[in-house]
DOKOLNU-276385 format. One record per residue: x, y, z of N, C-alpha, C, O in turn. Coordinates in steps of 0.05 Angstrom, whole numbers, padded with zeros to 5 digits, always signed. Layout:
residues N
XYZXYZXYZXYZ
...
***
This chain:
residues 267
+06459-01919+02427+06434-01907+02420+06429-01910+02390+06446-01910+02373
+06402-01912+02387+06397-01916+02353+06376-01894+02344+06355-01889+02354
+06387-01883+02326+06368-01867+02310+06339-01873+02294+06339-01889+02276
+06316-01859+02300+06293-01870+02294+06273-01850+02285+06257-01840+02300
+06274-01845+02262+06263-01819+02250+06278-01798+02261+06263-01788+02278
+06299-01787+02260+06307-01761+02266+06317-01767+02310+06333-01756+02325
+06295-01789+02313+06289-01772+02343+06310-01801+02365+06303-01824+02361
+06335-01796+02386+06352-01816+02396+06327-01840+02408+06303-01838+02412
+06343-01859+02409+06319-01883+02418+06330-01895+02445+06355-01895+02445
+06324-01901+02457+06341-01912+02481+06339-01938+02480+06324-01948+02463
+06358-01960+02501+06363-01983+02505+06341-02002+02497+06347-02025+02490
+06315-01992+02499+06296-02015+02504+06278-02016+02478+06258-02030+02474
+06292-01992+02456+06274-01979+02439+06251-01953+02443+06238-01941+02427
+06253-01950+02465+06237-01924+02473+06253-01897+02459+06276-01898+02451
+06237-01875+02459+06256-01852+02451+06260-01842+02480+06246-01841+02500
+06286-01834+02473+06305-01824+02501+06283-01806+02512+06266-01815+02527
+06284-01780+02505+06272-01760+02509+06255-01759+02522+06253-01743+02541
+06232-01780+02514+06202-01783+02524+06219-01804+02548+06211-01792+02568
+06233-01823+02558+06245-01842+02579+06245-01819+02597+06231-01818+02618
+06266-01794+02586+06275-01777+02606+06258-01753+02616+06262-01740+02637
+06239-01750+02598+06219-01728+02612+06202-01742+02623+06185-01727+02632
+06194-01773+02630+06181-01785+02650+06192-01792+02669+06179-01803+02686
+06216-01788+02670+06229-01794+02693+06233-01769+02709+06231-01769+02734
+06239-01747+02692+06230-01731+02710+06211-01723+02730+06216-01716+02753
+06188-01725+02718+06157-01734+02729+06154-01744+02751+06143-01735+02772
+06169-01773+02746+06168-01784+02765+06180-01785+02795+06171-01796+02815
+06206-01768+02788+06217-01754+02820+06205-01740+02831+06203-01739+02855
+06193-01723+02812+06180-01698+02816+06157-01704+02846+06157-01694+02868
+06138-01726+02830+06108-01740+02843+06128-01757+02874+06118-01758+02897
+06156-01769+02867+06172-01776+02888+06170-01755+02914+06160-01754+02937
+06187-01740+02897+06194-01725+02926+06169-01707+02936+06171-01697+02958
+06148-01703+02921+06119-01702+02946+06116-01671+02954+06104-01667+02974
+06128-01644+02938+06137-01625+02940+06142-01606+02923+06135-01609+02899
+06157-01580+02931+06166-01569+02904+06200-01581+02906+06213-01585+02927
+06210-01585+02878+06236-01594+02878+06252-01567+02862+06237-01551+02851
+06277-01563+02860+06290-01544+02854+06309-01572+02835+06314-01595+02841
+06317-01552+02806+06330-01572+02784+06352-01581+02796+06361-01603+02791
+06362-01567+02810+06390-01582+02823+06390-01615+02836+06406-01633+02831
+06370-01615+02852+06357-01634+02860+06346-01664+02838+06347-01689+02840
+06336-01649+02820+06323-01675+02796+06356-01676+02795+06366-01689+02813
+06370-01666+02779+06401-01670+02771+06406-01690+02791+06400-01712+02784
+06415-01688+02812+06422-01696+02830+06407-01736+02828+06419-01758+02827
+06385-01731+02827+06362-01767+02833+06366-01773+02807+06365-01797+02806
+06371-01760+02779+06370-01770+02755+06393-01778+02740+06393-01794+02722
+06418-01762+02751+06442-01768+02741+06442-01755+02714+06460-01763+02699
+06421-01731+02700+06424-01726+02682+06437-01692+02687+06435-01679+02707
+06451-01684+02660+06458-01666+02661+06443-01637+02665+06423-01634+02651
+06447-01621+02677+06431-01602+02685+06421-01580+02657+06399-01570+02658
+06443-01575+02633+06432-01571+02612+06403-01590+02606+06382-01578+02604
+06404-01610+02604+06377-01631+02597+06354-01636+02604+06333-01643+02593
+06364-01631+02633+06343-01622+02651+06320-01603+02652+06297-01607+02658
+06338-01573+02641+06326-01545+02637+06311-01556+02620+06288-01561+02626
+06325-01565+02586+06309-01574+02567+06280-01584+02561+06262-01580+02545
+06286-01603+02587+06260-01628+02584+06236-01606+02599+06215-01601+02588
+06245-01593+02630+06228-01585+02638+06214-01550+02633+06197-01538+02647
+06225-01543+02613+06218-01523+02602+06201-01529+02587+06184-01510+02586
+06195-01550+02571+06174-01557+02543+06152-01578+02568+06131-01586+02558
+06155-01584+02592+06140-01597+02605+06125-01574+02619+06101-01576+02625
+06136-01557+02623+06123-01528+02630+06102-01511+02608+06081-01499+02611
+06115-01516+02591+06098-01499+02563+06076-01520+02564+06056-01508+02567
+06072-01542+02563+06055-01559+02561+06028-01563+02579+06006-01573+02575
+06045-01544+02606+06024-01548+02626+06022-01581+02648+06002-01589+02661
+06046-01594+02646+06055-01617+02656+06072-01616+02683+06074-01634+02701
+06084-01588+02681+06096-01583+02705+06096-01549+02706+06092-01538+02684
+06099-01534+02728+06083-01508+02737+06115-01502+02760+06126-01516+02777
+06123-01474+02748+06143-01466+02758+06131-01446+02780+06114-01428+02775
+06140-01451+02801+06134-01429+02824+06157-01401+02825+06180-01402+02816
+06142-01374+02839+06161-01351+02844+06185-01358+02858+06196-01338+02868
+06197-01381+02862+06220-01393+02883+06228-01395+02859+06248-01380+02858
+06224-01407+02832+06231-01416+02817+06242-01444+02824+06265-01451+02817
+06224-01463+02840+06223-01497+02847+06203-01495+02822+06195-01476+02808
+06201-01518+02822+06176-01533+02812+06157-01552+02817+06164-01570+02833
+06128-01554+02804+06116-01575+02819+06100-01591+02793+06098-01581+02771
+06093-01608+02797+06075-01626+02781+06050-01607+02779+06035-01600+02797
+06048-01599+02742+06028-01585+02738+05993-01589+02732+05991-01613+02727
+05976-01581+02732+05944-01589+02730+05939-01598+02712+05919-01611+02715
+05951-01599+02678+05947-01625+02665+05945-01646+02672+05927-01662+02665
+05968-01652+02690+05969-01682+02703+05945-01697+02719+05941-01720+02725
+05936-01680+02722+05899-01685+02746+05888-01691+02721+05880-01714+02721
+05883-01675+02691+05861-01692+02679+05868-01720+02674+05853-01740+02676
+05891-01719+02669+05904-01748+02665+05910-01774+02678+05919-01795+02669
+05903-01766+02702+05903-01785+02726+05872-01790+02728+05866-01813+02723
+05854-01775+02734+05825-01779+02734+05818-01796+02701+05804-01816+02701
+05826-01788+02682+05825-01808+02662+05820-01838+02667+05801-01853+02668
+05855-01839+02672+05868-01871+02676+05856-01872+02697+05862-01896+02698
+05842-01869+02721+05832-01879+02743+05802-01889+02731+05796-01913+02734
+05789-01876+02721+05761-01884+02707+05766-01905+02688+05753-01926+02688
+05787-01900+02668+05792-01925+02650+05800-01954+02676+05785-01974+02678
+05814-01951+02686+05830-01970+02704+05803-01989+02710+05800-02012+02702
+05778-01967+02734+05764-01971+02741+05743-01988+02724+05729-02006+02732
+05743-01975+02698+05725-01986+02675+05731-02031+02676+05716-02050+02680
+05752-02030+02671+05768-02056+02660+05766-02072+02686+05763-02096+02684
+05768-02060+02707+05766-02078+02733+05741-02091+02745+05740-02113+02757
+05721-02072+02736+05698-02077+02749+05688-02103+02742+05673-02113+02759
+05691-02118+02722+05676-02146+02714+05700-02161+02726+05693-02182+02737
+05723-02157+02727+05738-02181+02752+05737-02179+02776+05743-02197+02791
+05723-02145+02789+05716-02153+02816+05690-02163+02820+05684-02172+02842
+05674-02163+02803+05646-02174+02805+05649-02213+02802+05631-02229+02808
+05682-02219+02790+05673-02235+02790+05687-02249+02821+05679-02271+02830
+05707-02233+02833+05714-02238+02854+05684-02247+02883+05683-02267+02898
+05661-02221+02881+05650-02208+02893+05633-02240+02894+05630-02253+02915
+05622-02249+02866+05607-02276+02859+05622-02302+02872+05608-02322+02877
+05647-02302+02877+05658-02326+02888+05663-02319+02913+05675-02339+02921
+05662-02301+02936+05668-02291+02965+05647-02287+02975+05638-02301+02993
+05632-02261+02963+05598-02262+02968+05610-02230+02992+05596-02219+03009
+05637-02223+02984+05639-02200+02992+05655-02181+02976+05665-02192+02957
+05661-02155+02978+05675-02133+02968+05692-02134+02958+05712-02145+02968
+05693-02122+02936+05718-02126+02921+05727-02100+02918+05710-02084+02910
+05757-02091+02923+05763-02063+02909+05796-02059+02893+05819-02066+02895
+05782-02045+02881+05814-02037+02870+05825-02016+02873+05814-01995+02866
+05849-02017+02884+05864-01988+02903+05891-01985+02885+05905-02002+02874
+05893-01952+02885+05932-01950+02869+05940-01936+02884+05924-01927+02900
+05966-01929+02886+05984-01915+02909+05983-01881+02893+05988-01875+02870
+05977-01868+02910+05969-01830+02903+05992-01813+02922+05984-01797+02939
+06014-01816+02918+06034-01799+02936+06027-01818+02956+06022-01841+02952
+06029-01804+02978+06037-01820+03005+06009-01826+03022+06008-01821+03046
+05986-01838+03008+05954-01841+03006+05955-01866+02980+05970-01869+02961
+05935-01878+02991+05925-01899+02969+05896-01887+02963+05885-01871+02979
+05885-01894+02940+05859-01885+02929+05841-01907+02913+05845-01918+02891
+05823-01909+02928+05802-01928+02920+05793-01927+02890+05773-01912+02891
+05795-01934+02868+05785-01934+02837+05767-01948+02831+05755-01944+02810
+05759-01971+02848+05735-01983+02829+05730-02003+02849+05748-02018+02857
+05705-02003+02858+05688-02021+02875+05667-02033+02873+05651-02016+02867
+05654-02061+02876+05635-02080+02870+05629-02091+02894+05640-02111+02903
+05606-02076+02907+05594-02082+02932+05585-02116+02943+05577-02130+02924
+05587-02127+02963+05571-02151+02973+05542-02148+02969+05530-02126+02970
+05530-02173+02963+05498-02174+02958+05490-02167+02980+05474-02149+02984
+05508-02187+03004+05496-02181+03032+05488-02151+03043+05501-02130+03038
+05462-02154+03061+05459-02120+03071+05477-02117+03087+05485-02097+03075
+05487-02117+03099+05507-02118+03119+05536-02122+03103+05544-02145+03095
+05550-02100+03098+05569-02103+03079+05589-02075+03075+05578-02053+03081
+05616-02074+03065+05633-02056+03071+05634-02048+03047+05637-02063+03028
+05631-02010+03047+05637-01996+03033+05652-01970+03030+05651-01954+03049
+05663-01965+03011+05683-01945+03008+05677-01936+02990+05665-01948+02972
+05684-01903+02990+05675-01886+02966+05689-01885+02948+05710-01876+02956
+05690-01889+02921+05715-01889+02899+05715-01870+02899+05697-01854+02900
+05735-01868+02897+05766-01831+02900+05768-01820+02924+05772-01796+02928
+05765-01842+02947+05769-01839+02982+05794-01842+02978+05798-01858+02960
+05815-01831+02988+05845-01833+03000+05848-01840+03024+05833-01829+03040
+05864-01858+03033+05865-01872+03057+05893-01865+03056+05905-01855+03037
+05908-01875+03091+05932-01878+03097+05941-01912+03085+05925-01929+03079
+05966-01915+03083+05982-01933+03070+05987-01961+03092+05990-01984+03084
+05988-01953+03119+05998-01967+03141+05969-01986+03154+05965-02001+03173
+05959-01979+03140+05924-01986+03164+05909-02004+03138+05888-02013+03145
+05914-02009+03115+05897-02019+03094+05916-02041+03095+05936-02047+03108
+05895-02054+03072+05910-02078+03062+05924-02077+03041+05945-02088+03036
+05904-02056+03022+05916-02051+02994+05942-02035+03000+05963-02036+02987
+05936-02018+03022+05962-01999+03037+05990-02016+03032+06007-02013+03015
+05989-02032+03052+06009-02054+03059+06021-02075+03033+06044-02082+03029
+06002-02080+03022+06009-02088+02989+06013-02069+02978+05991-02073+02969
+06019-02052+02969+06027-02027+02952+06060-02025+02963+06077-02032+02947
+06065-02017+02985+06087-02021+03003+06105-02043+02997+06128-02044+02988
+06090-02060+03005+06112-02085+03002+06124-02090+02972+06138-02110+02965
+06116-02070+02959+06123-02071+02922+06144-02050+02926+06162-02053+02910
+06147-02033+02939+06172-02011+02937+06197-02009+02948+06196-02020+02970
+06217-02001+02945+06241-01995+02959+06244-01987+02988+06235-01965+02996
+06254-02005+03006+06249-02007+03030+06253-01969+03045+06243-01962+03066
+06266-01953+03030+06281-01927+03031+06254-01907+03020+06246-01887+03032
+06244-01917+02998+06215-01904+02987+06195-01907+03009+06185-01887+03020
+06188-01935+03015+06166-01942+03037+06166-01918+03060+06149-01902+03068
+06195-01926+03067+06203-01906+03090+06192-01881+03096+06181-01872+03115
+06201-01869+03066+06190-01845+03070+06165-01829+03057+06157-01805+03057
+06155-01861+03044+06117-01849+03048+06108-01846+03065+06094-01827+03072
+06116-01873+03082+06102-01871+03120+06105-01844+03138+06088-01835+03154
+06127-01835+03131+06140-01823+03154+06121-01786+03133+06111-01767+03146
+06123-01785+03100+06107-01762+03098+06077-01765+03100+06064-01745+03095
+06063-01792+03106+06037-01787+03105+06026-01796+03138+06002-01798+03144
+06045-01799+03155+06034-01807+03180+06032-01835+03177+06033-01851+03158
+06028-01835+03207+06016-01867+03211+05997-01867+03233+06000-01883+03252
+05977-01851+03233+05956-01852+03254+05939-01878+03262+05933-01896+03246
+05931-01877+03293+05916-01905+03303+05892-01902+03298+05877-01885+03307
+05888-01918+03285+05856-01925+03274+05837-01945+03284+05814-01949+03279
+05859-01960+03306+05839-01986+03322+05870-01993+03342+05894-01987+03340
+05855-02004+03358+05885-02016+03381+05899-02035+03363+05923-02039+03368
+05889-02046+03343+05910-02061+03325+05927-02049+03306+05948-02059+03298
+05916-02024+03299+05939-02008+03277+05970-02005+03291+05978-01996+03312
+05981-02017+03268+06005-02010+03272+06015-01995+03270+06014-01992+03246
+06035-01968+03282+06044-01944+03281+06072-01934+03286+06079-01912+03292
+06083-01955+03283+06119-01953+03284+06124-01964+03256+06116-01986+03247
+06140-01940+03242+06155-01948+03214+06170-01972+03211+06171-01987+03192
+06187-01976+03243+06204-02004+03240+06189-02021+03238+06194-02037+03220
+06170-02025+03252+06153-02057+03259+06139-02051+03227+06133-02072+03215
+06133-02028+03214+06117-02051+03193+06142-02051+03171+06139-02068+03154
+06154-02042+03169+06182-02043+03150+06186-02075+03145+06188-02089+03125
+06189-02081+03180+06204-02103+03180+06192-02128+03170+06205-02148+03167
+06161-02126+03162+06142-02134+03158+06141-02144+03129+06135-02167+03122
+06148-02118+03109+06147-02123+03088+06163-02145+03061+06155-02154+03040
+06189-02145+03075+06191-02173+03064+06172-02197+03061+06163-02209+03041
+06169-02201+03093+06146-02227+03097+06123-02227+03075+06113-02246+03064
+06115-02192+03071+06082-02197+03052+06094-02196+03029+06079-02201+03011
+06121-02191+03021+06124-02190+02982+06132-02214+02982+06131-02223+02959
+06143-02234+03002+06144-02262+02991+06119-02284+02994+06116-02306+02985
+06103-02270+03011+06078-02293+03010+06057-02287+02988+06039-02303+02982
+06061-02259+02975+06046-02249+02957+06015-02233+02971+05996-02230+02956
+06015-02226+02995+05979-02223+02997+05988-02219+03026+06006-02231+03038
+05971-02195+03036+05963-02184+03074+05944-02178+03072+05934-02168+03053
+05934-02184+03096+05916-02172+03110+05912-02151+03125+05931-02141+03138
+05885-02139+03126+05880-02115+03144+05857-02128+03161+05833-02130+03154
+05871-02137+03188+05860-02152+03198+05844-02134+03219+05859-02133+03239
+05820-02119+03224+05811-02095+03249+05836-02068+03252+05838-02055+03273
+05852-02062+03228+05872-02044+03233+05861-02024+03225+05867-02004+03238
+05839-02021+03201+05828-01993+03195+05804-01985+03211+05800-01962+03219
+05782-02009+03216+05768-02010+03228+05752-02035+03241+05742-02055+03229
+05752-02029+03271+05747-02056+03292+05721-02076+03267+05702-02067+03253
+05731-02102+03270+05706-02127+03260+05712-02131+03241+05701-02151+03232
+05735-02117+03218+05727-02112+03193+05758-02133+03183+05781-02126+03190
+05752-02155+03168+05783-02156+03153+05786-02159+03124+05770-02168+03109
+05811-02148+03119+05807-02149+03088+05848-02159+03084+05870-02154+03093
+05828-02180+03059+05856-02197+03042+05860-02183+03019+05843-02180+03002
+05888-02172+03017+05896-02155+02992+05917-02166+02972+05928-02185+02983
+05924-02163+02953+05951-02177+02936+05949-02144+02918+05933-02126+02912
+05981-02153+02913+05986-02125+02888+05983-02131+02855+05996-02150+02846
+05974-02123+02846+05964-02125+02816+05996-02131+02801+06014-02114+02799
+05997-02148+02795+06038-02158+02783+06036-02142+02755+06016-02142+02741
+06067-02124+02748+06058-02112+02728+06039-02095+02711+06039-02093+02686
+06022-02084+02730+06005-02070+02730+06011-02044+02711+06034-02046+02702
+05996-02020+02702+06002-01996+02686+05998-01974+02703+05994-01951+02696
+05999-01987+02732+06004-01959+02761+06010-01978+02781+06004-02001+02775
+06019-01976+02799+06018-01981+02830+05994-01995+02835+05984-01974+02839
+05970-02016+02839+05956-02025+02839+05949-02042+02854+05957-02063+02844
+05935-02046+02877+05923-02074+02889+05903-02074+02889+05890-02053+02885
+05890-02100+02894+05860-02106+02894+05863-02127+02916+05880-02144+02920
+05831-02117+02934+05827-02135+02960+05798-02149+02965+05785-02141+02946
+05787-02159+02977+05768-02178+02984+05758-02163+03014+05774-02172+03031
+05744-02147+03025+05739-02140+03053+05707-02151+03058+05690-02155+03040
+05702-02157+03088+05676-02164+03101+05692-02164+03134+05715-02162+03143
+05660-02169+03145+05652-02177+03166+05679-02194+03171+05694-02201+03153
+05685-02200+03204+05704-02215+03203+05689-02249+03204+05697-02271+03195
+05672-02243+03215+05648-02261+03222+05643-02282+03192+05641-02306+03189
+05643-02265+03179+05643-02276+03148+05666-02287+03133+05665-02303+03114
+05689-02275+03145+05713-02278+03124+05736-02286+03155+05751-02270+03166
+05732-02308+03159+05740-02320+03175+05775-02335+03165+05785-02347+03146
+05787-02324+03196+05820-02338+03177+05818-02366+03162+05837-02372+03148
+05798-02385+03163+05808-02415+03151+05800-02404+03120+05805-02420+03102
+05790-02379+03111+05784-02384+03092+05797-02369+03077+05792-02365+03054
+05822-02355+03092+05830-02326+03070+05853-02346+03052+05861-02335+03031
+05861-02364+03057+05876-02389+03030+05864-02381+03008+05873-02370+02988
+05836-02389+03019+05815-02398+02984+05818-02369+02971+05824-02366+02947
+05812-02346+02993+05814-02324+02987+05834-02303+02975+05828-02283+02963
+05861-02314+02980+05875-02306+02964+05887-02318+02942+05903-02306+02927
+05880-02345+02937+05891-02356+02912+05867-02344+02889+05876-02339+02866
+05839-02341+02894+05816-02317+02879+05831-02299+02868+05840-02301+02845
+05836-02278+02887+05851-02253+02888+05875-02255+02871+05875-02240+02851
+05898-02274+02876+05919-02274+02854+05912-02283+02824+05921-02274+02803
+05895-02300+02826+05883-02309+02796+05866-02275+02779+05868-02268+02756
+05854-02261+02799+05846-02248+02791+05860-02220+02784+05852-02203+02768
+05881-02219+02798+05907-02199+02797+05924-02211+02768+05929-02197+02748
+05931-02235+02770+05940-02236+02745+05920-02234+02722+05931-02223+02703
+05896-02241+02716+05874-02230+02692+05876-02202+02689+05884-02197+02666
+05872-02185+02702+05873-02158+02706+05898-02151+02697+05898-02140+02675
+05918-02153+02708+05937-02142+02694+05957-02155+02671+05981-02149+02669
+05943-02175+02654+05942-02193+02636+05927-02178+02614+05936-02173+02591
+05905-02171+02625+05882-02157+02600+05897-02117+02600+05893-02100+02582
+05907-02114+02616+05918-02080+02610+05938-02079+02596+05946-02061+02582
+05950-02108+02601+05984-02109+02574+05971-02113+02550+05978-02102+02529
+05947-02136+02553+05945-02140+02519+05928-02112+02511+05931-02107+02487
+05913-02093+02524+05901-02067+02517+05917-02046+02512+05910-02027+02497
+05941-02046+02525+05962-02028+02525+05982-02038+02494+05992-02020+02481
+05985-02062+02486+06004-02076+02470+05985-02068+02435+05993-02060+02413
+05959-02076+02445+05942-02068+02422+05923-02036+02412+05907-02030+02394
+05936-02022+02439+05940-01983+02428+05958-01986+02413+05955-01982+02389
+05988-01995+02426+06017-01985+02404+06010-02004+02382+05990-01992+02374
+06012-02014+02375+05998-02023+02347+05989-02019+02327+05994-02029+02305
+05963-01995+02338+05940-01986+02332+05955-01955+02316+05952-01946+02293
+05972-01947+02339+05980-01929+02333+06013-01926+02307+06019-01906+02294
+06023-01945+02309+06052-01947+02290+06035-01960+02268+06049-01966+02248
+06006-01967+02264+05993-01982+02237+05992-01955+02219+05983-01956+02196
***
């Protein structure tokens, strides 16, 4: 560890502290619940003195919210902060799904993973009247989307598991799939071809080509949906090599926006 103004720095140059009170966070939003410190100890490998530490000043802060059990849960700061970055997110996307929307001539959206729910952030409608829409800040199930299924195929086959299994897997059309094994088994196939489909699984006629945003600054996919009539299999190729070009711009332009805050800020 190296010393950096007063404050420990960790492996990568980060300061420990701030590594370890987001990691806390992030079990926290994991396990989908209230957790008891024994438990973070336990997923973090950190010492239970450090633990108290971090989440006592994450409490004073209003970041995390101790219940009469004395568990804890992810506190209501964190909602302004998420509605933030969802509007920013949304902000930066909208001119690459427009320009998706201009080369398909259908829908473009951008979805991030919300607990065991994906949530729609930013959408650029088809010209066509006849055309698919979703409400930004709709939560959907994970198993029936496309962006669902791409989001998935980015996580730990043990994580997947048990988003499915806490958010359901309800039938949404005779094509949804609804056994944890069959789409488990699945997910290799879509993290090596890069891109799935939601082929009539959320709703009959309807298919949509998804890819996950690579290195993204959340959980992130973006997809292409229409008519099936319109977006016919010979063409979802063209359709997802769009989509990856456009997945990599996108999360190309949030590193260099993200690279030129810290900058901004150590100037």
């Amino acid at each position: 560890m190296a010393e950096t103004g007063g404050a420990i720095s960790g492996s990568d140059g980060g300061v420990q502290s701030l590594e370890r009170a987001f990691l806390l966070l992030e079990l926290m939003a994991e396990d989908g619940g209230e957790v008891a410190l024994s438990r973070l100890a336990v997923d973090s490998g950190l010492p239970l003195s450090t633990i108290h530490r971090l989440v006592r000043t994450l409490v004073a802060r209003g970041y995390v919210r101790q219940l009469p059990s004395r568990r804890y849960v992810l506190g209501p700061r964190l909602i302004h902060l998420g509605e933030s970055s969802s509007r920013t997110l949304g902000t930066w996307a909208r001119p690459h799904l427009s320009d998706l929307v201009d080369s398909t001539g259908e829908t473009a959206n951008l979805a991030m993973l919300d607990g065991d729910r994906v949530v729609y952030v930013a959408q650029v409608p088809s010209k066509h009247s006849m055309r698919m829409f979703t409400e930004v800040g709709r939560r959907v199930h994970l198993h029936c989307t496309g962006v669902g299924k791409a989001l998935l195929s980015q996580l730990p086959v043990s994580t997947a598991r048990e988003l499915l299994e806490r958010g359901g897997m309800p039938r949404r059309t005779d094509k949804t799939i609804t056994d944890p094994d069959e789409l488990l088994a699945l997910l290799p196939q879509i993290a090596a071809q890069g891109y799935v489909l939601d082929d009539g699984e959320q709703e009959i006629g309807v298919r949509c080509v998804a890819v996950p945003v690579p290195g993204g600054p959340a959980q992130t996919a973006i997809s292409v949906s229409g008519p099936e009539g319109r977006v016919p299999m010979e063409s979802v190729p063209a359709i997802v090599a769009l989509l990856q070009r456009t997945a990599a711009g996108l999360a190309a332009e949030l590193r260099e926006d993200g690279a030129r805050a810290l900058s901004g800020r150590s100037s």
